[in-house]
C-alpha positions as CSV (number, residue, x, y, z in Angstrom):
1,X,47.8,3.3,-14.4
2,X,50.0,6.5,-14.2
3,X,47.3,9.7,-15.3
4,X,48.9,11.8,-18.4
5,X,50.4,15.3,-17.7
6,X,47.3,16.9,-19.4
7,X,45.2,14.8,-17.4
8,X,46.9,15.9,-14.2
9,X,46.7,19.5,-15.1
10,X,43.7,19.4,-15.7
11,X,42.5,17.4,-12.4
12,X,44.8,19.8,-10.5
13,X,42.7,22.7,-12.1
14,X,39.2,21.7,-11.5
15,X,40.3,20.9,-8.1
16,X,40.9,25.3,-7.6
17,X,37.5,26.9,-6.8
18,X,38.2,30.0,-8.5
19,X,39.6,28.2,-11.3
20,X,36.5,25.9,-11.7
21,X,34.0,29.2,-11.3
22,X,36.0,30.4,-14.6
23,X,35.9,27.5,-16.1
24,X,31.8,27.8,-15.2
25,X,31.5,31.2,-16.7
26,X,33.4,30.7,-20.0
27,X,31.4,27.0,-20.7
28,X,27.9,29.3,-20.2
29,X,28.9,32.4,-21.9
30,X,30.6,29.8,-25.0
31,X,27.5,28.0,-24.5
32,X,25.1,30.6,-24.8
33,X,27.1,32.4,-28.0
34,X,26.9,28.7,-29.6
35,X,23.6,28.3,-29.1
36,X,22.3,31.9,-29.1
37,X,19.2,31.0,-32.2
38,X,18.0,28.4,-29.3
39,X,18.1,30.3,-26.9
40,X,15.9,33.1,-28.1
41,X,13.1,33.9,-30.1
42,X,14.2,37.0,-31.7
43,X,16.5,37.9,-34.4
44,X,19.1,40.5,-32.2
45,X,18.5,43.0,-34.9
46,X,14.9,43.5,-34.8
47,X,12.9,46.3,-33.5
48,X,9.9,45.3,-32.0
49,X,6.8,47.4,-32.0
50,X,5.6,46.3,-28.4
51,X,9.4,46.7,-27.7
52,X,8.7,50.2,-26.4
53,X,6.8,52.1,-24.0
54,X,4.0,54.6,-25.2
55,X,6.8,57.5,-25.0
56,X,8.9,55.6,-27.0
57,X,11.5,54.5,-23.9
58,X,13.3,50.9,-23.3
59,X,11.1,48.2,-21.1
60,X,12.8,47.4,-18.2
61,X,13.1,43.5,-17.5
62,X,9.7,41.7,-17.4
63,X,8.6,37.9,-18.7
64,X,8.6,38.2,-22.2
65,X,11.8,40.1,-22.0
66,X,14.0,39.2,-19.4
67,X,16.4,41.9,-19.9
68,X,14.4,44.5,-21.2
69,X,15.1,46.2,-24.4
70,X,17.3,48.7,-26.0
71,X,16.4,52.2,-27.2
72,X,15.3,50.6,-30.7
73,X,12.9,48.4,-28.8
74,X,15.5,45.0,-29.7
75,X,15.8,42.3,-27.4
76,X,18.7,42.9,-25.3
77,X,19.1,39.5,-24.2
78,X,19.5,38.3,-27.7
79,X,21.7,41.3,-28.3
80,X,24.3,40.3,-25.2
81,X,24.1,36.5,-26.4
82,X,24.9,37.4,-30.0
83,X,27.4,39.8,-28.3
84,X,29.1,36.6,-27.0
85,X,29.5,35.9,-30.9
86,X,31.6,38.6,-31.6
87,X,33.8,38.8,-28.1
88,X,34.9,35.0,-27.9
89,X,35.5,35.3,-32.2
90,X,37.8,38.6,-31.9
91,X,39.3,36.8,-28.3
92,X,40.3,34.1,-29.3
93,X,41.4,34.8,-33.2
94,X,43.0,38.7,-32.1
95,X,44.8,36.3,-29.0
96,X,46.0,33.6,-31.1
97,X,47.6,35.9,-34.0
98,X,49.1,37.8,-31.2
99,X,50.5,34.5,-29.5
100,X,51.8,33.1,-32.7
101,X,53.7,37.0,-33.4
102,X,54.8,37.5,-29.8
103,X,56.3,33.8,-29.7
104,X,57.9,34.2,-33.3
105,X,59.7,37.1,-32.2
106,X,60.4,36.2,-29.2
107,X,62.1,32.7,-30.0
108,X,64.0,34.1,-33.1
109,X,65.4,36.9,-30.9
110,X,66.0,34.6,-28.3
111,X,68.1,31.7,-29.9
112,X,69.7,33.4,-32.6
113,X,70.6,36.9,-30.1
114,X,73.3,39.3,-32.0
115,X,72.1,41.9,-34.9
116,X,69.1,39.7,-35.6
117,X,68.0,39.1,-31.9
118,X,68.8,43.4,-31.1
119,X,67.0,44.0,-34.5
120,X,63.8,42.4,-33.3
121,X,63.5,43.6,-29.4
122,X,64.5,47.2,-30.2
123,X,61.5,47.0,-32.8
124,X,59.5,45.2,-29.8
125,X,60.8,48.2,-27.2
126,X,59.2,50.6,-29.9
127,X,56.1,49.0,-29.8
128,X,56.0,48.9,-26.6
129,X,56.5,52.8,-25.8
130,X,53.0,53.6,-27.7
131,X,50.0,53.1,-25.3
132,X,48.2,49.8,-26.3
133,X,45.0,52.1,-26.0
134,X,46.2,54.7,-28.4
135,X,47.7,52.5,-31.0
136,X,44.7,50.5,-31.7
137,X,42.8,53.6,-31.8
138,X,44.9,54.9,-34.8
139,X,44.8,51.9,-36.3
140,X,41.2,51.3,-36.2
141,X,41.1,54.7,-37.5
142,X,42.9,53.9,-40.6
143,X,41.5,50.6,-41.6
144,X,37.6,50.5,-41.8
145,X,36.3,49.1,-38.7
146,X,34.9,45.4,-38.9
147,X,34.6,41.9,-37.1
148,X,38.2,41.2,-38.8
149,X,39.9,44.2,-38.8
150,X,39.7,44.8,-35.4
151,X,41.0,41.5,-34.7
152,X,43.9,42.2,-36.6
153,X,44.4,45.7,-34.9
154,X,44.5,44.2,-31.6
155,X,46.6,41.3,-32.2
156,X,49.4,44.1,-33.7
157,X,49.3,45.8,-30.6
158,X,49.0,42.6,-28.4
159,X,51.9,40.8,-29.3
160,X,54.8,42.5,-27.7
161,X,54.4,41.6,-23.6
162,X,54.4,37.9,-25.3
163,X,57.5,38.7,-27.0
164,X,59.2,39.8,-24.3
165,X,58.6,37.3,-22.0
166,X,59.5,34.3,-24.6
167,X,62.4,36.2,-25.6
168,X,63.8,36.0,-21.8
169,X,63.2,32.2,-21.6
170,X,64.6,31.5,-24.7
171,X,67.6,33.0,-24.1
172,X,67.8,31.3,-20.8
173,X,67.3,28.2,-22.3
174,X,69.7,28.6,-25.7
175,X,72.6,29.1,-23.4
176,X,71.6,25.2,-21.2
177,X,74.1,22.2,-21.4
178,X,71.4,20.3,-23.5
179,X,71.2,22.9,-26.0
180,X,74.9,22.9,-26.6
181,X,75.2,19.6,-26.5
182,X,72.7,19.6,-29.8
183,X,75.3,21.8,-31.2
184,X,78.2,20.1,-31.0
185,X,76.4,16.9,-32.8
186,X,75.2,18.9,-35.4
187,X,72.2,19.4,-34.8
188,X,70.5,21.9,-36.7
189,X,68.4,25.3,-35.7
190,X,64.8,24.2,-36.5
191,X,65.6,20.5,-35.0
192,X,66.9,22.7,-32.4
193,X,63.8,24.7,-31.7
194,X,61.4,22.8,-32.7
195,X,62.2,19.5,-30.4
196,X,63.9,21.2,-27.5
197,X,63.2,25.1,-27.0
198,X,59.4,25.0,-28.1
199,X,58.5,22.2,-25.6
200,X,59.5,24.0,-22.3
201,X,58.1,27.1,-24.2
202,X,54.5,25.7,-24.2
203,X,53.6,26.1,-20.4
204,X,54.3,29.9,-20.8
205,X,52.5,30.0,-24.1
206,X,49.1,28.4,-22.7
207,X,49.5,30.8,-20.0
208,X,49.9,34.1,-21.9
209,X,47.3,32.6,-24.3
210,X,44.9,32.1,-21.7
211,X,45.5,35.5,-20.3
212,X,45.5,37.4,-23.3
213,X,42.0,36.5,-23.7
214,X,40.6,38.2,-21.5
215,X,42.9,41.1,-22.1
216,X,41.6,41.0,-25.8
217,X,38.2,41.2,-24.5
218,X,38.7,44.9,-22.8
219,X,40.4,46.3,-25.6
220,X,37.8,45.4,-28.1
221,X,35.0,46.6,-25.5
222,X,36.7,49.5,-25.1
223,X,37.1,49.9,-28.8
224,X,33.4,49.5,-29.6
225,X,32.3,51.6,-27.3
226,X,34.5,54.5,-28.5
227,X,33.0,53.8,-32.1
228,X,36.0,52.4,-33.7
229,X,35.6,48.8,-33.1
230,X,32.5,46.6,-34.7
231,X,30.1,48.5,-35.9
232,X,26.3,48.3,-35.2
233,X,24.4,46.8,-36.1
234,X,26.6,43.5,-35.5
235,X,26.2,43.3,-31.4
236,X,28.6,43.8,-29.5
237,X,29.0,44.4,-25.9
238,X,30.9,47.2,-26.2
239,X,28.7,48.8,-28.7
240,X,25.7,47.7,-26.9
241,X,26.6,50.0,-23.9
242,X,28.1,52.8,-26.3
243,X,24.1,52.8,-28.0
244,X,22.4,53.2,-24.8
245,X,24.7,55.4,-22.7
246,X,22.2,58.2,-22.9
247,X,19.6,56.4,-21.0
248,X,21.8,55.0,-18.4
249,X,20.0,56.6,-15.6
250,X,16.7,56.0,-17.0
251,X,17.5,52.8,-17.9
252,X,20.3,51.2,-16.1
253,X,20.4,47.7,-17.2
254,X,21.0,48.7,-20.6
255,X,24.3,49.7,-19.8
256,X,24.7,47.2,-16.4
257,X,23.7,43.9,-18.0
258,X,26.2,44.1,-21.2
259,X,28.9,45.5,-18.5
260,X,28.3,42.4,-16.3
261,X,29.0,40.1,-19.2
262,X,32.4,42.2,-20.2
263,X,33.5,42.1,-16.2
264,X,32.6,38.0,-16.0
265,X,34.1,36.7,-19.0
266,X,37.4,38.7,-18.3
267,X,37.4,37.3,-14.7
268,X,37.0,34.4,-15.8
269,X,39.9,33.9,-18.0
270,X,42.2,35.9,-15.3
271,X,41.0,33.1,-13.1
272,X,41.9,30.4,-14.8
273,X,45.1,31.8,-16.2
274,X,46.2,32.6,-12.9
275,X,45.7,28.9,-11.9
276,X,47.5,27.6,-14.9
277,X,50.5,29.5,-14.2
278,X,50.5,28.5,-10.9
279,X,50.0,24.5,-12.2
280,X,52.8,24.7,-14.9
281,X,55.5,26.9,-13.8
282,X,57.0,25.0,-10.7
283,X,58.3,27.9,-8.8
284,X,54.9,29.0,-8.4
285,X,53.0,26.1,-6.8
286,X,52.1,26.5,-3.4
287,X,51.7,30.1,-3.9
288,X,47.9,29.9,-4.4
């Protein structure tokens, strides 16, 4: 019985050692986020009064707290798994608005070329020229920072690498025999790109989906630890490190554990991204 494409993607994926470690990391750290009230005892708000030492300092990791706590004597395990929560939520909703932006743009552009196609990649060109970095730090600035909004920030700045890159196939593809062949029967533009230009679109899309994510990650990280991204007490990992910073030397895992997360799950979705594109674009097979 002949195995289905996704089947064989799939198969051919597991079968990659770094892939299948990402794949690993992402099922615990999507595992523990899911099942985070299980998983714990304490609620990752609440401040313990045995959460503290005598002088009023973090416990370092022991058996009734296996990462220690924070400076407000809460649970940082609980805090890092609830973290999860909020990375995966903004990764994956920020990643998926940026995907479904930078592929509208880029497909429009793409097929339909002259004022309209200009039009759109100058305005993608602009975007472009402002930091990523800087950008979302303005616009978190403006907008009051939440779960949400910063979602949305990142997805506006997010979108534009996408863009460009589905712009350039497109194009490639709008100009193919098959396409003009459509054409001259009459086919029309949304037949057009829905049954024909999308489909060879969706290997690059997965792709930049899949490494978006972990791009998403950082940026919102980075965000919540300049004190623009979510705000505490909803944990965070970013925020988690930017709340203990001052005892990094006198408590290191504080700022070492919630890092470690940030580090993995973004390796982990580089990994498998890197694997995918090397699956699904043919000129890259063999390469890995």
């Amino acid at each position: 019985m002949p195995v289905k494409p996704r089947a064989g993607v799939w198969r051919r994926l597991v079968r990659r050692r770094l892939a299948l470690l990402g794949l690993v990391i992402v099922a615990i750290v999507v595992a523990g986020a899911v099942l985070a009230p299980w998983l714990t005892g304490y609620d990752p708000n609440e401040q313990m009064f045995d959460g503290l030492t005598i002088e009023g300092s973090p416990l370092p990791p022991d058996a009734k707290f296996w990462l220690g706590t924070d400076l407000l004597g809460r649970d940082l395990l609980t805090r890092i798994l609830y973290g999860a929560r909020t990375s995966l939520i903004i990764g994956i909703v920020a990643n998926g608005v940026a995907l479904f932006i930078g592929t509208l743009v880029g497909v429009v552009a793409g097929y339909f070329r002259g004022w309209i196609g200009s039009a759109l990649m100058r305005f993608t060109d602009l975007m472009m020229a402002f930091p990523a970095l800087l950008l979302a730090i303005c616009l978190a600035a403006v907008f009051e920072p939440s779960l949400w909004i910063v979602a949305m920030v990142i997805a506006l700045v997010n979108w534009v690498q996408t863009a460009r890159v589905i712009y350039t196939e497109t194009s490639s593809l709008a100009e193919r025999e098959f396409i003009d062949a459509e054409r001259t029967i009459g086919a029309s533009a949304p037949r057009i790109l829905f049954r024909h230009i999308l489909p060879h679109l969706l290997p690059t899309i997965i792709v930049w989906g899949t490494l978006g994510i972990s791009t998403t990650v950082l940026l919102e990280a980075t965000l919540s630890f300049l004190g623009i991204g979510v705000q505490p007490p909803t944990a965070s990992w970013g925020n988690i490190i930017f709340e203990n910073q001052t005892y990094f030397q006198a408590a290191p895992w504080l700022v070492f554990f919630p890092g470690a997360a940030i580090l993995a799950l973004a390796l982990a979705f580089n990994l498998i991204g890197d694997a995918l594109r090397d699956i699904l674009d043919p000129t890259q097979r063999g390469r890995a």
